[in-house]
C-alpha positions as semicolon CSV with decimal commas, in nm:
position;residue;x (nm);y (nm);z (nm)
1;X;-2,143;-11,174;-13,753
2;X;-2,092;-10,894;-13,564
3;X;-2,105;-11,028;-13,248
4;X;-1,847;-11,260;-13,373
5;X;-1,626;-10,984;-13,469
6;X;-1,655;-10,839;-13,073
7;X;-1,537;-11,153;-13,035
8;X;-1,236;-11,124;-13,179
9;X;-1,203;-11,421;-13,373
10;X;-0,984;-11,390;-13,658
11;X;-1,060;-11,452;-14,037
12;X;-0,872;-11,779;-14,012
13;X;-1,021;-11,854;-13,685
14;X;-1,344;-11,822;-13,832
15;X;-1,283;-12,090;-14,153
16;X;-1,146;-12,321;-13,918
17;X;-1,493;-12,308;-13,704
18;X;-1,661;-12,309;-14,027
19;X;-1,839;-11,993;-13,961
20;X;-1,967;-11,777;-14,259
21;X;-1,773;-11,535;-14,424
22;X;-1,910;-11,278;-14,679
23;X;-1,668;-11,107;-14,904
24;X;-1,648;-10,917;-15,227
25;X;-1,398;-10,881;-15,496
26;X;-1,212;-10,562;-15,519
27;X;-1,113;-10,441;-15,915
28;X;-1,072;-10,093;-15,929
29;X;-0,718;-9,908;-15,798
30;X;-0,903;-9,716;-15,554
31;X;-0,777;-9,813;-15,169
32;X;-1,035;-9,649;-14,999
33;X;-1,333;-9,877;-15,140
34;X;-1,101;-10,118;-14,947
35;X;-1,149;-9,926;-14,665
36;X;-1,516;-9,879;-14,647
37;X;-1,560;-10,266;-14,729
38;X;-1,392;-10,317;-14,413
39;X;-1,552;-10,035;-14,221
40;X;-1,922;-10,178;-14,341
41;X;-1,790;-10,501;-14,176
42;X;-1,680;-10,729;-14,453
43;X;-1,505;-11,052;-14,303
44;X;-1,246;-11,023;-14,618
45;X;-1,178;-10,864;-14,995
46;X;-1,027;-11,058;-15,246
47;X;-0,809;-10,836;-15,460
48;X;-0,853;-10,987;-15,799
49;X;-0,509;-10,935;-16,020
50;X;-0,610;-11,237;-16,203
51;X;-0,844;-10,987;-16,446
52;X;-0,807;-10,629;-16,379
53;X;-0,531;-10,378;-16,404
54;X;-0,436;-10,420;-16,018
55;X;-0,052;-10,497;-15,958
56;X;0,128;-10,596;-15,662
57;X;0,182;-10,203;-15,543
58;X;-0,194;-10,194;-15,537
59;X;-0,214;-10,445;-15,284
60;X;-0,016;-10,314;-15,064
61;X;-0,208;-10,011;-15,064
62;X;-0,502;-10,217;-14,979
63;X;-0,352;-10,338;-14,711
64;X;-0,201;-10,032;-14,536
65;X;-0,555;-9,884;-14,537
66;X;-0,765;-10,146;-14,406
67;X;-0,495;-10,162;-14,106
68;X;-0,642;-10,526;-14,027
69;X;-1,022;-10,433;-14,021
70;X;-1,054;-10,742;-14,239
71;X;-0,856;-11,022;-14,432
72;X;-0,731;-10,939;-14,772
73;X;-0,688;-11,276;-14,984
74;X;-0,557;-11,185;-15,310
75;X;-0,584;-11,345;-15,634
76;X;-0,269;-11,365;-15,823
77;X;-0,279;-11,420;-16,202
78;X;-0,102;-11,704;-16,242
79;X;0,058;-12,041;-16,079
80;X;0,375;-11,839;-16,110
81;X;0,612;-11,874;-15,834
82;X;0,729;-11,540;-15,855
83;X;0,425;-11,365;-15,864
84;X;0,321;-11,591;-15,531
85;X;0,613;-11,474;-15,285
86;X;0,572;-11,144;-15,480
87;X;0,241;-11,084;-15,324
88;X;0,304;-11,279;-14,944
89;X;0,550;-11,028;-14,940
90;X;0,321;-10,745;-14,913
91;X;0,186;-10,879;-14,596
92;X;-0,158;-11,064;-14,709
93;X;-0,332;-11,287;-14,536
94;X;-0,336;-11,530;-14,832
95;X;-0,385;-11,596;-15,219
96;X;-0,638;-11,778;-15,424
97;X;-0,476;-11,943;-15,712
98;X;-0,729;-11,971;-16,031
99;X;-0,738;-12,265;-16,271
100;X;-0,638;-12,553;-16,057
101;X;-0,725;-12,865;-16,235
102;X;-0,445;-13,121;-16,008
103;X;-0,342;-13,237;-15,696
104;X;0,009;-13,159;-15,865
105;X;-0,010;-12,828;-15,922
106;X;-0,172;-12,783;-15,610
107;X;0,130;-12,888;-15,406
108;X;0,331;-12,670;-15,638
109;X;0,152;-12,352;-15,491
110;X;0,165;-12,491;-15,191
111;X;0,535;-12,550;-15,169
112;X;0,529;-12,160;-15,345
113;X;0,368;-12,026;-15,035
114;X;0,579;-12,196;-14,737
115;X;0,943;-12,135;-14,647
116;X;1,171;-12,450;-14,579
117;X;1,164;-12,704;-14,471
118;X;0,778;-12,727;-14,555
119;X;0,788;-12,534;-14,933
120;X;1,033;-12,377;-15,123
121;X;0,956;-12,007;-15,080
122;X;1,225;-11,754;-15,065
123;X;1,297;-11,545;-14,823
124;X;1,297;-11,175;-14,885
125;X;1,246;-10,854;-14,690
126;X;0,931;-10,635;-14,736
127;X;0,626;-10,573;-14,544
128;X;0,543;-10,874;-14,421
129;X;0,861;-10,871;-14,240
130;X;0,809;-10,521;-14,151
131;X;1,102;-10,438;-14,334
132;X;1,345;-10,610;-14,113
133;X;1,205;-10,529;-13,808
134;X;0,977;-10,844;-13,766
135;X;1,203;-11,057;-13,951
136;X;1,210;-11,346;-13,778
137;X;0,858;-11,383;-13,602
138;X;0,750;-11,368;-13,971
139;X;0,981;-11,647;-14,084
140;X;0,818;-11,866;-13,745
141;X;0,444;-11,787;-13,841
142;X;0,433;-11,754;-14,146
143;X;0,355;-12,076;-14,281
144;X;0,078;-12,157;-13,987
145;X;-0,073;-11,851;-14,084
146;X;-0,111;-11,806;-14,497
147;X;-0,427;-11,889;-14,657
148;X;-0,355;-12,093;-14,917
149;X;-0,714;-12,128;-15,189
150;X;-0,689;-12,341;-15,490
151;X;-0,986;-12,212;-15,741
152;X;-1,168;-12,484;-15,884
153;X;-1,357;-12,360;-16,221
154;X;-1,286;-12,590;-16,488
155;X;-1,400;-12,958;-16,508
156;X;-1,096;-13,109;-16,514
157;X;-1,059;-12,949;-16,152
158;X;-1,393;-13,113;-16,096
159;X;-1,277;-13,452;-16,205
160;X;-0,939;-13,400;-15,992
161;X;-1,134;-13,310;-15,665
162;X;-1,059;-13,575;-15,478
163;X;-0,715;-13,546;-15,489
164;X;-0,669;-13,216;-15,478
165;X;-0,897;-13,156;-15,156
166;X;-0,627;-13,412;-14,964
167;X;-0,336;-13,228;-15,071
168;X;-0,189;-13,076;-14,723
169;X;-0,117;-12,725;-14,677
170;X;-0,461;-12,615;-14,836
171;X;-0,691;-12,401;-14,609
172;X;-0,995;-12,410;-14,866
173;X;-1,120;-12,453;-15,243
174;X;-1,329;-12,192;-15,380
175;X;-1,500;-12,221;-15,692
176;X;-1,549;-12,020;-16,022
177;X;-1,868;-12,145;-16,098
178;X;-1,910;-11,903;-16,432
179;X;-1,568;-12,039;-16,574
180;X;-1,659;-12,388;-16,489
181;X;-1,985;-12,340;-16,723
182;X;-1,776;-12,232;-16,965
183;X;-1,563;-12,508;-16,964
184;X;-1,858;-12,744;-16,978
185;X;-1,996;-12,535;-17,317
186;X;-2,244;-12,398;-17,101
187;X;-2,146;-12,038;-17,076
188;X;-2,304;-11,819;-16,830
189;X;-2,553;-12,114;-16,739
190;X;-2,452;-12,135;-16,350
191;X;-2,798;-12,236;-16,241
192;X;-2,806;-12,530;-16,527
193;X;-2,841;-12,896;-16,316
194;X;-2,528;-13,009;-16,509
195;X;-2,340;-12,709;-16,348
196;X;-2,527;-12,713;-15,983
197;X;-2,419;-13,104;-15,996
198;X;-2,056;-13,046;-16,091
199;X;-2,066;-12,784;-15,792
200;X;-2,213;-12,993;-15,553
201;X;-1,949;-13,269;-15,594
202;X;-1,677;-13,061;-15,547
203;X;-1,831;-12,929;-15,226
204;X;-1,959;-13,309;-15,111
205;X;-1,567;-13,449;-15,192
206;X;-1,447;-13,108;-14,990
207;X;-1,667;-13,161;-14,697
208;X;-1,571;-13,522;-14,699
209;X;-1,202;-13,429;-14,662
210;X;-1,259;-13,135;-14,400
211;X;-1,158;-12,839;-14,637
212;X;-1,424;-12,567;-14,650
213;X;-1,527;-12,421;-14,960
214;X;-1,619;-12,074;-15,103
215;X;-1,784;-11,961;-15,405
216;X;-1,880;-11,634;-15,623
217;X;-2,209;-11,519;-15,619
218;X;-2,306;-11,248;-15,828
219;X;-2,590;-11,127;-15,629
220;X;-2,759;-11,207;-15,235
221;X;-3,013;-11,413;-15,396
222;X;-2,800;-11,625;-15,567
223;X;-2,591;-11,676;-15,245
224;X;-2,851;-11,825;-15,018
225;X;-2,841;-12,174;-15,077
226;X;-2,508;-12,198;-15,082
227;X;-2,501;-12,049;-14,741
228;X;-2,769;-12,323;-14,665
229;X;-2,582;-12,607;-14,799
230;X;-2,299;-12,504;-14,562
231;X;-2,016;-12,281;-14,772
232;X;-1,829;-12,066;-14,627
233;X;-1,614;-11,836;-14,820
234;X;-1,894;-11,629;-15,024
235;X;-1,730;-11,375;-15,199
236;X;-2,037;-11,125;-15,324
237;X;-2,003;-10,970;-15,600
238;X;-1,796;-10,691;-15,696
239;X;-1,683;-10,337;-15,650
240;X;-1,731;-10,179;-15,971
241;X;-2,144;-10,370;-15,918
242;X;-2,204;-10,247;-15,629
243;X;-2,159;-9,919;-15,779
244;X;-2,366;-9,948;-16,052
245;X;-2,655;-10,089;-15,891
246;X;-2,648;-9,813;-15,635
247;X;-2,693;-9,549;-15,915
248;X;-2,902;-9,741;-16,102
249;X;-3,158;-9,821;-15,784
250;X;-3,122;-9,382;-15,739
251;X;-3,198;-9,310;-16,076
252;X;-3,513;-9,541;-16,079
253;X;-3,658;-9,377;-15,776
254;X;-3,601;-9,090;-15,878
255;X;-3,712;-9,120;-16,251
């Protein structure tokens, strides 16, 4: 991984050569556990506003202190249109959308994230733009260059894989594997066969269409066979974790 970062191969660069990416979500409003994420050598952070008290001023925080070091993808809350261009405004590299059951309202966020004549999005002036002063490079990029993740956790996303995996625009499906059990009455029961299978077709139908796929993994161990079977996007675990199982492994030592 390293190697590939002397490289220089960019975070998109990287998904379209199918090369691994490890992650983590980011939850508290601290900017500088951004910063060491991408100092350590994290290929990306996902900035989770779908469940935390993060808001769009918070990402661009994020963003002005990692200064590039890695890709910030950012999970907005909603399929909300405004909350979308709200966020591509700050300058990320792209969003994950969460609770995408169709191929229709996957084209919805897609048309959400592109500017005319491919989508609908509106065209504003922040930091993306660099306030004006990039205005129009932005406006010819921009829609070669946004992520754009539909989350897959429910079954009905499951049973709507096929379809939504062909919809164009999309640069990969990541999956909410604990939500997903939870939609099957299975809380909590990732590991369950009836879950692993339900996982498995969304990444064979994926594969099948040439979109690579990501999941959550709440701990290294738990991310290994995914990395075996061949996804990509591993987003591992979490800030506020990380945390608490570094003072928990000190206070065992020591204790």
């Amino acid at each position: 991984m390293l190697e590939e970062k002397k490289l220089g191969l960019s975070f998109r660069q990287k998904i379209k050569q199918n090369k691994l990416c490890i992650g983590t979500f980011l939850t508290l409003p601290c900017p500088e556990i951004a910063e060491i994420c991408a100092e350590a050598g994290m290929d990306w952070v996902l900035v989770d506003l779908e469940h935390t008290t993060l808001d769009v001023k918070d990402v661009q925080s994020i963003l002005q202190v990692i200064n590039r070091k890695c890709a910030c993808i950012v999970r907005v809350p909603s399929k909300e249109e405004t909350t979308i261009k709200r966020v591509l405004d700050t300058g990320v590299d792209g969003i994950m959308v969460p609770h995408v059951n169709t191929a229709e309202e996957t084209m919805s966020i897609v048309q959400a994230c592109l500017y005319p004549p491919e989508g609908k999005r509106s065209v504003g002036i922040a930091r993306a733009q660099k306030y004006g002063l990039g205005f129009k490079d932005y406006l010819d990029k921009s829609n070669e260059e946004i992520l754009i993740i539909p989350q897959v956790e429910h079954i009905q996303g499951v049973d709507g894989i096929d379809e939504i995996a062909h919809v164009p625009g999309i640069s990969a499906v990541f999956i909410g594997p604990y939500d997903l059990s939870g939609s099957m009455g299975m809380l909590g029961e990732v590991k369950s066969p009836q879950v692993q299978g339900n996982i498995n077709k969304v990444f064979r139908s994926c594969s099948k269409a040439g979109i690579p796929v990501g999941i959550f993994c709440a701990d290294v161990g738990s991310a290994f066979p995914y990395v075996e079977q061949g996804f990509i996007l591993i987003a591992l675990g979490l800030d506020s974790r990380f945390l608490i199982d570094s003072v928990r492994r000190v206070i065992d030592q020591l204790g």
